[in-house]
NUSE-178318 format. One record per residue (C-alpha): residue number from 1; residue in one letter; chain; x, y, z. Coordinates in steps of 0.5 Angstrom, whole numbers, plus 500, padded with zeros to 3 digits. Last residue first. Example, Ala and Ser with C-alpha at 12.3 -4.5 7.8 and 13.67 -1.06 7.14 Angstrom:
REM residues 2
{r 2 "s" "A" {527 498 514}}
{r 1 "a" "A" {525 491 516}}
REM end
This chain:
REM residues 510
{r 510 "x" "A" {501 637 653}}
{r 509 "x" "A" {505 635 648}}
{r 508 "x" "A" {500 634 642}}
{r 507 "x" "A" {497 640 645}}
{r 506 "x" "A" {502 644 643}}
{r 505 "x" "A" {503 640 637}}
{r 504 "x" "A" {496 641 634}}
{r 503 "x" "A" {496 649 636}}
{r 502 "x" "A" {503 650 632}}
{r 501 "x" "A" {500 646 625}}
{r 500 "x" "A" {493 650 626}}
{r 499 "x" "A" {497 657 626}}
{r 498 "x" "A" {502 655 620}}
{r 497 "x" "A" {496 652 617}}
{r 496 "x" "A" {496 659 612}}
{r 495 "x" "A" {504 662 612}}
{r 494 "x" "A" {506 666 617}}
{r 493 "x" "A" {508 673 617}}
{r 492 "x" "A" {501 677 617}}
{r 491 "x" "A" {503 685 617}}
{r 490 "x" "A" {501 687 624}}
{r 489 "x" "A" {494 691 624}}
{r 488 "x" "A" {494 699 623}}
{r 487 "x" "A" {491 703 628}}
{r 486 "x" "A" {487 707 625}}
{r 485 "x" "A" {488 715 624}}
{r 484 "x" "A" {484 720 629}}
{r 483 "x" "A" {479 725 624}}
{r 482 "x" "A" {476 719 622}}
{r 481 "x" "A" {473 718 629}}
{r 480 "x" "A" {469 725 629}}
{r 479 "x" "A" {466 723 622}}
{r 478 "x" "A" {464 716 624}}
{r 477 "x" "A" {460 719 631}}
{r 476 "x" "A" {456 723 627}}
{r 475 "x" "A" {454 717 623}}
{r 474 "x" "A" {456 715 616}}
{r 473 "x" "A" {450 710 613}}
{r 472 "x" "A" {455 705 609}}
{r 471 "x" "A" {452 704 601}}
{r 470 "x" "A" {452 698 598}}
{r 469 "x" "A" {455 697 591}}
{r 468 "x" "A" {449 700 585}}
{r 467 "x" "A" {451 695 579}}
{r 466 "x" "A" {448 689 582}}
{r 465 "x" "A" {442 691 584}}
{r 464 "x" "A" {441 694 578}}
{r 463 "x" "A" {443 688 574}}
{r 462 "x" "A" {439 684 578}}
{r 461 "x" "A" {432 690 578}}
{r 460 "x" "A" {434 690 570}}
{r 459 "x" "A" {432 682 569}}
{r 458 "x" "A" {427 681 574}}
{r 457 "x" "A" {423 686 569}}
{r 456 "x" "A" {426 683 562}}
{r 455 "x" "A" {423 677 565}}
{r 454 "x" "A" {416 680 568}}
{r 453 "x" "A" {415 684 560}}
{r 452 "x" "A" {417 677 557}}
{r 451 "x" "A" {411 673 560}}
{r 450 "x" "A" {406 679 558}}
{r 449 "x" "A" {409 679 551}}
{r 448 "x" "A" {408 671 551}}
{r 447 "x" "A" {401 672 553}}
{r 446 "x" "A" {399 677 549}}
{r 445 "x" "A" {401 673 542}}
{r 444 "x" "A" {398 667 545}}
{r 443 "x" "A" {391 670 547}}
{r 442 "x" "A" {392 673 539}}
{r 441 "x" "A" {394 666 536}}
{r 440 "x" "A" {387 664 540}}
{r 439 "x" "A" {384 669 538}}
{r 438 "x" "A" {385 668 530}}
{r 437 "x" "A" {383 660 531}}
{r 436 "x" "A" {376 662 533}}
{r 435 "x" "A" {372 656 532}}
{r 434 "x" "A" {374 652 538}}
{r 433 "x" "A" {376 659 543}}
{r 432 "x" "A" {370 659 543}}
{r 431 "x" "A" {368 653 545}}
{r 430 "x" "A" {374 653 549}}
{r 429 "x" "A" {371 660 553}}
{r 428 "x" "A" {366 657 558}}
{r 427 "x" "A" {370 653 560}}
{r 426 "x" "A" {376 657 562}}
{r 425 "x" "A" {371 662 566}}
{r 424 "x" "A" {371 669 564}}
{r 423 "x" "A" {371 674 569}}
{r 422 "x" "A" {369 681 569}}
{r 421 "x" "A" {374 687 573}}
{r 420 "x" "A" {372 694 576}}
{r 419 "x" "A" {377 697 579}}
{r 418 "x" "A" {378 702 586}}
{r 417 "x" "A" {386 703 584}}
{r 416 "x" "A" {392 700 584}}
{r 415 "x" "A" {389 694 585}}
{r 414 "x" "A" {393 688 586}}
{r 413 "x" "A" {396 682 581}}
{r 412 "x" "A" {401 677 583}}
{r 411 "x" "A" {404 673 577}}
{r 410 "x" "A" {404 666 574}}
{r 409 "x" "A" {399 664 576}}
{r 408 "x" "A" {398 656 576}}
{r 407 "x" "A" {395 650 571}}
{r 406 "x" "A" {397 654 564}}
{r 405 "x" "A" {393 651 559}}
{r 404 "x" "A" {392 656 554}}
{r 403 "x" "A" {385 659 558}}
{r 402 "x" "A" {389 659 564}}
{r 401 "x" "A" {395 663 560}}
{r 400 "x" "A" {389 669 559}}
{r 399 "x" "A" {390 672 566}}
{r 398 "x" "A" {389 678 563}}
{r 397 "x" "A" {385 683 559}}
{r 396 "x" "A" {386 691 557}}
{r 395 "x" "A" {380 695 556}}
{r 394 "x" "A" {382 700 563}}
{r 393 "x" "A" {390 699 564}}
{r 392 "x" "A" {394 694 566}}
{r 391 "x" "A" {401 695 569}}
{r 390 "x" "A" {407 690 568}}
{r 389 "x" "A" {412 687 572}}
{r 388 "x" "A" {414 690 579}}
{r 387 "x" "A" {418 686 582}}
{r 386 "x" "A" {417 682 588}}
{r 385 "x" "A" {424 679 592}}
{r 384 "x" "A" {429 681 589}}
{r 383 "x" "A" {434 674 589}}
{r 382 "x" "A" {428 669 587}}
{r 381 "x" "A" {424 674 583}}
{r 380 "x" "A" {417 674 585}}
{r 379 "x" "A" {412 677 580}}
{r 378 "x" "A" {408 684 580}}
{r 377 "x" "A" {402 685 577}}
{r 376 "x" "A" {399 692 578}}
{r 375 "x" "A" {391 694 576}}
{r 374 "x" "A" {388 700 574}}
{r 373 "x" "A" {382 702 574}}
{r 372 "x" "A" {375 701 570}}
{r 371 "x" "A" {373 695 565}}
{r 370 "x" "A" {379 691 567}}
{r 369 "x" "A" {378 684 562}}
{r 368 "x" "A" {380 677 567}}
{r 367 "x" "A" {382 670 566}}
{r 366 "x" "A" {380 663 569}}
{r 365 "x" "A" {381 657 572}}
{r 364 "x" "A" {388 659 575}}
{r 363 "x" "A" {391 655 581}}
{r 362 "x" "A" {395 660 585}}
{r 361 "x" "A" {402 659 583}}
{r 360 "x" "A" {403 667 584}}
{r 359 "x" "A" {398 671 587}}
{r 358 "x" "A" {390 673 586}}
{r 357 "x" "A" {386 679 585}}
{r 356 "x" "A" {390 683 591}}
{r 355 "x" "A" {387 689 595}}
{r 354 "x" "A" {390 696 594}}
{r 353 "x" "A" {384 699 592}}
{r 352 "x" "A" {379 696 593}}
{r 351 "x" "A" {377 691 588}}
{r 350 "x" "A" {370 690 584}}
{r 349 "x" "A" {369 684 580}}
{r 348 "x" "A" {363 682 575}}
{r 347 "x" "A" {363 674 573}}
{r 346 "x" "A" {361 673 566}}
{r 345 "x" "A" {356 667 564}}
{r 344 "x" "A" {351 671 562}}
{r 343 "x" "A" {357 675 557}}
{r 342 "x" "A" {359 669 553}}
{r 341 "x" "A" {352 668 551}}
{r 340 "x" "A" {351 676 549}}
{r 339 "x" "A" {358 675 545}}
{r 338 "x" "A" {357 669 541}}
{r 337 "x" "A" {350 672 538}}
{r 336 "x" "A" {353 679 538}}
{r 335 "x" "A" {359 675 534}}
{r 334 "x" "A" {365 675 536}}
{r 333 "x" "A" {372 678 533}}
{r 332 "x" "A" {372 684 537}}
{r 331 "x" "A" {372 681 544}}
{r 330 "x" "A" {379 680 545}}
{r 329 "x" "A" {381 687 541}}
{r 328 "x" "A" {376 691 546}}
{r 327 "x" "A" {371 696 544}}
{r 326 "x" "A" {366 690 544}}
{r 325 "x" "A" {367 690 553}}
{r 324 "x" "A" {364 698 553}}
{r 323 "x" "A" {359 697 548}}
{r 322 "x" "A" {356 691 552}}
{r 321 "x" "A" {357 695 558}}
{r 320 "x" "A" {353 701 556}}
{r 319 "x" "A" {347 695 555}}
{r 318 "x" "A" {348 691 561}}
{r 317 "x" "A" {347 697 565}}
{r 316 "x" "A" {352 698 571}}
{r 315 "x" "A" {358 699 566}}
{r 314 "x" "A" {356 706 564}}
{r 313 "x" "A" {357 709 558}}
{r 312 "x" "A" {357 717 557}}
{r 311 "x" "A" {354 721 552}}
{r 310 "x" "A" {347 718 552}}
{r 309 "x" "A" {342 722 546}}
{r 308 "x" "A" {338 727 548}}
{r 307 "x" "A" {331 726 547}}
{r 306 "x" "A" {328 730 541}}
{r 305 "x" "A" {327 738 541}}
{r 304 "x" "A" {334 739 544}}
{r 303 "x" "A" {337 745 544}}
{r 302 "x" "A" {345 747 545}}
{r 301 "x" "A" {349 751 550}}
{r 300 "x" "A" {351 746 554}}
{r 299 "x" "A" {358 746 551}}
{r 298 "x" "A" {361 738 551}}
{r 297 "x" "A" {363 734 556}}
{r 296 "x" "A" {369 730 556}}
{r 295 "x" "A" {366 722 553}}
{r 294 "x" "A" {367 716 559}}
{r 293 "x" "A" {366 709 556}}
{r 292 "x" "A" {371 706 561}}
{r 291 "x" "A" {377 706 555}}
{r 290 "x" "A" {375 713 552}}
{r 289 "x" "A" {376 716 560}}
{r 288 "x" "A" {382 711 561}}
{r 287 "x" "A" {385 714 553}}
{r 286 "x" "A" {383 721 556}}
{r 285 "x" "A" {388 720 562}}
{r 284 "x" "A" {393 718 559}}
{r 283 "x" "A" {394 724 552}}
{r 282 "x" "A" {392 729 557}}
{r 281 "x" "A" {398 727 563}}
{r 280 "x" "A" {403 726 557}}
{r 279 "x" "A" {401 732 553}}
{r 278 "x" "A" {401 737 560}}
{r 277 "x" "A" {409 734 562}}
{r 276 "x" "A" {411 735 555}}
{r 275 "x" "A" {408 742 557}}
{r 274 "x" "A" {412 743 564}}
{r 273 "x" "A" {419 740 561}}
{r 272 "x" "A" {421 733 563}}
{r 271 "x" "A" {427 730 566}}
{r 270 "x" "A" {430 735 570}}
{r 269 "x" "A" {423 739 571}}
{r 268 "x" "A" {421 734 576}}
{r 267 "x" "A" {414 732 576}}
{r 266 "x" "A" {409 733 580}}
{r 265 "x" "A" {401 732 580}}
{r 264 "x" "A" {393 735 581}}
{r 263 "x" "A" {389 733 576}}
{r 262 "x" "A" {382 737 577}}
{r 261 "x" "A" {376 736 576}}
{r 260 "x" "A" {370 740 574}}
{r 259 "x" "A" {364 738 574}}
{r 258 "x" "A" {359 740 567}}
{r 257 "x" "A" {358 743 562}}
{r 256 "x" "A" {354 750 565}}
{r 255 "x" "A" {360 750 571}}
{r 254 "x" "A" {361 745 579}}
{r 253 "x" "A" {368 747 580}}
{r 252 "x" "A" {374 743 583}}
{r 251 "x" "A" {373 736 585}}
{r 250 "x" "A" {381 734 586}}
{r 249 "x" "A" {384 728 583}}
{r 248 "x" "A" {391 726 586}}
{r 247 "x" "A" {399 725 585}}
{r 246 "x" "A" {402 723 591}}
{r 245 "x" "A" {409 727 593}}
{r 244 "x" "A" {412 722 591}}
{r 243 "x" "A" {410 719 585}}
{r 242 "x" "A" {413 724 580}}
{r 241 "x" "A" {412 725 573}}
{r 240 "x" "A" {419 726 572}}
{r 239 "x" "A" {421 719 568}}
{r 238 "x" "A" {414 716 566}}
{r 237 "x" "A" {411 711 570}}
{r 236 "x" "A" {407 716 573}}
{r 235 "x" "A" {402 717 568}}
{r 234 "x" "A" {398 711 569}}
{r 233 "x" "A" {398 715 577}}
{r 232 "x" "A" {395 720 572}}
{r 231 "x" "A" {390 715 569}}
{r 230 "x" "A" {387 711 575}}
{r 229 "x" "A" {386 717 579}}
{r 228 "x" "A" {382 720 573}}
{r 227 "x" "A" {378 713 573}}
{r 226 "x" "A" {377 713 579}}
{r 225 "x" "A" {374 720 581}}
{r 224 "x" "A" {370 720 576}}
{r 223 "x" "A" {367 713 578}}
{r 222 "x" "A" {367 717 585}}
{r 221 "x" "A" {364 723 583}}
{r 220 "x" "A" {358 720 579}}
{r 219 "x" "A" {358 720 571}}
{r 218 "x" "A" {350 724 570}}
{r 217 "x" "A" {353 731 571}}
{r 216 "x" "A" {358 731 565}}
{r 215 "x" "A" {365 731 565}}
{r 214 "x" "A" {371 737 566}}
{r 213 "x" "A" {378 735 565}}
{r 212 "x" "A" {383 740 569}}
{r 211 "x" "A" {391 740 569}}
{r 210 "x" "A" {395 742 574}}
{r 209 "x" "A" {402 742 576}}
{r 208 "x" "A" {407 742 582}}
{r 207 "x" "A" {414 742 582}}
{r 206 "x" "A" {419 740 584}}
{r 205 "x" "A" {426 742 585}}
{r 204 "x" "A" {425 744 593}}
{r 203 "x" "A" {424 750 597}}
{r 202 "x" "A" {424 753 590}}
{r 201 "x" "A" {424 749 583}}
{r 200 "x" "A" {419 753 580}}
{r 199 "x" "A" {421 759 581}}
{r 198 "x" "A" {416 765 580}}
{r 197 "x" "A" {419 772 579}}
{r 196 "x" "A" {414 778 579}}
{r 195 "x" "A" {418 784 576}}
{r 194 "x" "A" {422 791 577}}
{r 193 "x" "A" {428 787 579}}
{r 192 "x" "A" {427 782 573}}
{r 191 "x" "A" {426 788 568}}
{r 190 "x" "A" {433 791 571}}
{r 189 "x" "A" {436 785 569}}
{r 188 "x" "A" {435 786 561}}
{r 187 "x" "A" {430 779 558}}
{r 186 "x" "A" {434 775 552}}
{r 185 "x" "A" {429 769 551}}
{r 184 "x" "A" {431 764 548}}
{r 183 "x" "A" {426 759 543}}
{r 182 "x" "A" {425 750 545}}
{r 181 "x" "A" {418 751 545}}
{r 180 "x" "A" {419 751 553}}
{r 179 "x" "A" {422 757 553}}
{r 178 "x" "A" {429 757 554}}
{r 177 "x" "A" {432 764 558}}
{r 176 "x" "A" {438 769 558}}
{r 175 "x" "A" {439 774 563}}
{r 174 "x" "A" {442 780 560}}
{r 173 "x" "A" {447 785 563}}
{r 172 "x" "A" {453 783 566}}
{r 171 "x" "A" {451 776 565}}
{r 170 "x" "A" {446 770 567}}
{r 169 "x" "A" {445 764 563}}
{r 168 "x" "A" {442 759 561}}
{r 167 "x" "A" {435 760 566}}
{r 166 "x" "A" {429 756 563}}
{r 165 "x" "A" {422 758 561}}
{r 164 "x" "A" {415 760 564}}
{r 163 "x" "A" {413 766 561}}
{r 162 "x" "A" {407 770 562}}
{r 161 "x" "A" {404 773 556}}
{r 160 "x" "A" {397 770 557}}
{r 159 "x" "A" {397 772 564}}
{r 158 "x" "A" {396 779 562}}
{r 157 "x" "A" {401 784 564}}
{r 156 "x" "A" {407 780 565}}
{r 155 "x" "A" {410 775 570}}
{r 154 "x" "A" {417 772 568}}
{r 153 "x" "A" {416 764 571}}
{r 152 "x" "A" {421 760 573}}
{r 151 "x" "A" {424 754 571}}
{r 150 "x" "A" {431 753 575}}
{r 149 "x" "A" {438 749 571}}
{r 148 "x" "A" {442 756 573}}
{r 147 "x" "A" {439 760 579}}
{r 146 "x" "A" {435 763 581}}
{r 145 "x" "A" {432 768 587}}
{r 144 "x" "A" {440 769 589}}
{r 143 "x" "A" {441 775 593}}
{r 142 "x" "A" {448 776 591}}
{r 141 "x" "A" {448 774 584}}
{r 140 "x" "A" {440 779 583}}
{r 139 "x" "A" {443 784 586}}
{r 138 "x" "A" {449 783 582}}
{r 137 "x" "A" {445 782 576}}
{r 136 "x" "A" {441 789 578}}
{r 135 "x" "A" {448 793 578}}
{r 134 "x" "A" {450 792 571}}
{r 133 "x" "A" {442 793 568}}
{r 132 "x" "A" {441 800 572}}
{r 131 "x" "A" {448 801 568}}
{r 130 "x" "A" {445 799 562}}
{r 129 "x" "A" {439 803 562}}
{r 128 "x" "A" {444 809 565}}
{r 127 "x" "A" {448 809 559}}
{r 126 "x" "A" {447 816 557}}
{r 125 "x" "A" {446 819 565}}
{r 124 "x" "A" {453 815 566}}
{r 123 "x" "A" {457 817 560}}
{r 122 "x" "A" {456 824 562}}
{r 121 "x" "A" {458 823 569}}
{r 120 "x" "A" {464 817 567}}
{r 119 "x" "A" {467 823 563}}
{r 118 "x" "A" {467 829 569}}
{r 117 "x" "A" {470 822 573}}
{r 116 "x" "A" {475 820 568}}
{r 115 "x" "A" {477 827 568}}
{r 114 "x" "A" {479 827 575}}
{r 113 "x" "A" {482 820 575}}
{r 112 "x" "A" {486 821 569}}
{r 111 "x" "A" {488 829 573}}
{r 110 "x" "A" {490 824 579}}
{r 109 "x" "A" {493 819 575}}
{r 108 "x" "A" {500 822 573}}
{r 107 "x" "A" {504 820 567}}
{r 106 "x" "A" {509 817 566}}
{r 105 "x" "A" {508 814 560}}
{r 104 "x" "A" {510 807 562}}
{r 103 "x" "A" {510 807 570}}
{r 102 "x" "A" {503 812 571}}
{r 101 "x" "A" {500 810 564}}
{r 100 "x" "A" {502 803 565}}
{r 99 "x" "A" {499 804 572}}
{r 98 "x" "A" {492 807 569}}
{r 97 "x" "A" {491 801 565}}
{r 96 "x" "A" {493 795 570}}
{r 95 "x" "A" {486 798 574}}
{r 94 "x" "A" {483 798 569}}
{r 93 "x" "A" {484 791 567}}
{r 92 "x" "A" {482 788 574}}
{r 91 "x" "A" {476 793 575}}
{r 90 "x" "A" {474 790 568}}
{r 89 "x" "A" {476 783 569}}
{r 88 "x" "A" {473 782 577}}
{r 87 "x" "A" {466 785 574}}
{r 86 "x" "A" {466 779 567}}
{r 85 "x" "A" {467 774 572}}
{r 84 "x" "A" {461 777 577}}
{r 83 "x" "A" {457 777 571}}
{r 82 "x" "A" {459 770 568}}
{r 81 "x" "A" {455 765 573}}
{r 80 "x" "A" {457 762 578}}
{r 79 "x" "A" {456 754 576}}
{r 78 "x" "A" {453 751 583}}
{r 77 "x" "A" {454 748 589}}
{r 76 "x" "A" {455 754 593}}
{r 75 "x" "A" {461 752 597}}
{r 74 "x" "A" {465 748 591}}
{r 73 "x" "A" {464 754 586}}
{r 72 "x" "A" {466 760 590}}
{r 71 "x" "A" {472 757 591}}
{r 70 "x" "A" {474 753 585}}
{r 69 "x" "A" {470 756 580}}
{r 68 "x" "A" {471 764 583}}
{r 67 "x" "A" {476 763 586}}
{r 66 "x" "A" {481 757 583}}
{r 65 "x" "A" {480 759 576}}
{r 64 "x" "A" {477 765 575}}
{r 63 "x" "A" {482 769 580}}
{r 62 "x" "A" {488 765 577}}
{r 61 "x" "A" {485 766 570}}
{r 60 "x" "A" {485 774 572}}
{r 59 "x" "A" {492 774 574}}
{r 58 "x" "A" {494 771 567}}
{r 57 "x" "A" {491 777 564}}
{r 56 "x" "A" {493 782 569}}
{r 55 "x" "A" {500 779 568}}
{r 54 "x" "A" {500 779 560}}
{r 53 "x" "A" {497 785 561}}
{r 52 "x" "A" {503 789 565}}
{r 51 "x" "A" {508 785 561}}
{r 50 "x" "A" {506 787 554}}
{r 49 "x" "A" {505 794 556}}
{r 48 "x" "A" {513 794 558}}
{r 47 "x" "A" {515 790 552}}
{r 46 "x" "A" {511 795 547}}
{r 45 "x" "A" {513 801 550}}
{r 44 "x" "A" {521 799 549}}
{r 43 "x" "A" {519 796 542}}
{r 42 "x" "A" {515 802 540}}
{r 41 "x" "A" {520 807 542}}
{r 40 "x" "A" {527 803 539}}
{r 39 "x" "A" {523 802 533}}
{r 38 "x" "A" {521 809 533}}
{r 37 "x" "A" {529 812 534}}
{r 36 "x" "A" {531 807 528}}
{r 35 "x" "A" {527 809 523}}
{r 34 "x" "A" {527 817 524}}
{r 33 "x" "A" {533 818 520}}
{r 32 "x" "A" {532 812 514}}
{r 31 "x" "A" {525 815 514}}
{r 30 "x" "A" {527 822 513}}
{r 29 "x" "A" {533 819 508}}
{r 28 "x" "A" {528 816 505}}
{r 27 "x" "A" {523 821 504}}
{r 26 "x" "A" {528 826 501}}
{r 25 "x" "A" {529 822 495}}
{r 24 "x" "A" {522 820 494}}
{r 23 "x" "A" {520 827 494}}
{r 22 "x" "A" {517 827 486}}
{r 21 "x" "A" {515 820 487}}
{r 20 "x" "A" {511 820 494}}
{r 19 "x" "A" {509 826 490}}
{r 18 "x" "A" {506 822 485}}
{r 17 "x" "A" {504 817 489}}
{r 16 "x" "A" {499 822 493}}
{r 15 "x" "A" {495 824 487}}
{r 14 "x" "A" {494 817 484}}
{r 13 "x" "A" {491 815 491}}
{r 12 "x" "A" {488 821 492}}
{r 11 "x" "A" {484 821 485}}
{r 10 "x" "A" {483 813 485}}
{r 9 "x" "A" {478 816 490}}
{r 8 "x" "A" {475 821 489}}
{r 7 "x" "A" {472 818 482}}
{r 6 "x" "A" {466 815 484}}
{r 5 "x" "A" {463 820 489}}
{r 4 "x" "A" {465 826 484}}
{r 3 "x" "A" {461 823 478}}
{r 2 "x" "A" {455 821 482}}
{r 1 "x" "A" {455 829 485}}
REM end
């Protein structure tokens, strides 16, 4: 059997060349006679089938074009997907098959369409899967639950396997969807008609997310509160991370580890996917907890034959908030001797939330370290009013050009948030300042950046101010009166002092 396999072939071809060439005279002359007759066949049909085609094809662009993109397009505002264009093709395209067979070949559609329709029964009950997903993406086209650009949710079984993706494409029989990890998922039509299906992005195209933090007894709810709040709202400042609707901290269980909090915030997936958005959230909340001294809790599931070592600081003992202030770059240099002399001298703050610290061009004496909260400084643009020019987060210290020789403020700054604050006068920071050269370059270092960060803020807000042209508001009463054409003022046929000229003469005569 090998052996036939591989030489049947080179058998038929020699075989069939050499009656072709003991009967060549006689093919020829066939050939020669029916030649003619088959060119003339094939280039008359071939002329009549063109021009069919070539009319539903060019009919078909028409549709797609100025119907179903222009028309429909326009009116829904959207990009129409392939499934009703490749419908109108099909319909089209067999439409312009059965008139070729009745005007070409002259033969009678009723006994095509009565086969078809025997045909059409046995190919229904084989591709009925394909067929269910046809009919479920025009329901799914018509009723409209997504569209193109939503996020939605394909609920499963488990909540584990729940997908939360992207809609791409929606065609005749598939709907194809991006996954957060940048994968497409191809799911059938008909399992989105027989599914729970989530869209993220209706009524509105923003949605809500959560992320929770669970923290120990012993921090209270309102310095939790504070620091959580002060984390998402940092958060904010992030293209698609929403600051309206207000992000807000939520007290959600009381477990075994601890209190559970929730971070409620939106975001708008435009800009930002949901799981860049958890990242976000995550990395800048955890580096205010880290910052107020305040650790996650641990599973309680331990046993403790000794005390328990303290987890989480607090800025109220002198002790906590001496560990809080030496994690800080300003005072990481110091000695402890030089550090507890620096710290009796310090002055604690405590501001509401939305009460100011200091404005601009006030006398400054002092600078200022943020233990907890979050604080804004804004600087007033001589053509913008007051800009927003920097955040200042937990840890991070400010004010500092009073300490370099600055006799004014040079910004304004508000609590975000509730925030605690310490003050350093200036005369009890020269003497060190004296002898630690490295921190004074380092106070200069942070002091030019913050100047650079307000500059570069007016900047922007001037050149988008400048770029964006002023809007007029259109009323309903506009909109009527547009549709009466405007009377035109008489074209100017004098030269500029011509008016003026005639008035002084008159008066001149009078």
């Amino acid at each position: 059997m090998k052996i036939i396999s591989r030489i049947w072939l080179p058998v038929t071809v020699f075989v069939a060349f050499l009656i072709t060439l003991l009967n060549r005279r006689d093919i020829y002359h066939d050939f020669l006679a029916n030649g003619r007759f088959v060119t003339e066949s094939f280039f008359s049909y071939g002329i009549q089938i063109g021009a069919w085609v070539s009319s539903a094809f060019l009919l078909n662009r028409f549709i797609t074009l100025f119907f179903w993109d222009g028309f429909i397009g326009k009116i829904s505002d959207r990009r129409v997907p392939r499934l009703p264009k490749d419908v109108t093709a099909i319909v089209l395209f067999s439409i312009t098959a059965l008139i070729i067979a009745s005007t070409v070949f002259n033969k009678d559609t009723t006994k095509i369409l009565a086969a078809s329709g025997a045909v059409s029964i046995v190919i229904g009950l084989a591709l009925r899967t394909i067929i269910l997903d046809l009919f479920m993406g025009l329901a799914i086209h018509v009723d409209q639950p997504f569209k193109i650009g939503d996020w939605i949710m394909v609920h499963q079984n488990r909540v584990e396997t729940h997908i939360t993706a992207e809609v791409i494409e929606t065609n005749w029989r598939t709907t194809r969807l991006r996954t957060t990890k940048n994968n497409m998922v191809v799911v059938p039509n008909s399992r989105l008609g027989d599914t729970i299906v989530t869209n993220y992005m209706k009524p509105k195209p923003h949605f809500r997310m959560e992320v929770d933090f669970t923290l120990d007894f012993d921090v209270s709810s309102e310095r939790a509160t504070r620091v959580l709040t002060a984390g998402i709202r940092a958060a904010c400042e992030h293209e698609g991370v929403l600051v309206d609707p207000e992000p807000e901290v939520r007290m959600k269980a009381s477990t075994l580890e601890g209190m559970v909090y929730e971070i409620r915030y939106f975001i708008l997936p435009k800009y930002i996917s949901p799981n860049e958005s958890i990242h976000l959230v995550n990395n800048t909340v955890l580096d205010h907890l880290i910052h107020s001294g305040i650790v996650p809790a641990l599973s309680k599931q331990e046993v403790f034959l000794s005390k328990r070592e303290k987890r989480s600081l607090d800025a109220s003992l002198d002790n906590d908030l001496y560990q809080l202030l030496t994690r800080t770059e300003l005072f990481r240099s110091l000695s402890a001797e030089e550090f507890n002399s620096l710290l009796e001298k310090m002055t604690k703050r405590t501001l509401r939330e939305g009460e100011s610290l200091y404005h601009q061009e006030e006398t400054a004496s002092s600078m200022f370290v943020c233990v907890e909260g979050l604080l804004i400084s804004h600087v007033d643009g001589i053509e913008v009013g007051q800009v927003k020019a920097q955040t200042i987060r937990a840890g991070q210290h400010f004010g500092e050009g009073a300490l370099l020789g600055g006799q004014l403020r040079e910004s304004t700054i508000t609590s975000s948030t509730e925030s605690l604050l310490y003050e350093i006068n200036r005369n009890d920071f020269d003497p060190i300042l004296a002898k630690h050269q490295n921190l004074e370059k380092y106070l200069e270092s942070t002091h030019f950046k913050s100047i650079e960060e307000a500059r570069e803020a007016v900047e922007k807000v001037i050149e988008s101010a400048k770029s964006k042209p002023e809007k007029k508001k259109t009323t309903a009463i506009n909109k009527v009166m547009r549709l009466w054409p405007k009377k035109r003022p008489p074209k100017q046929t004098f030269f500029p002092g011509m008016v003026s000229e005639n008035n002084e003469s008159k008066e001149r005569e009078s």
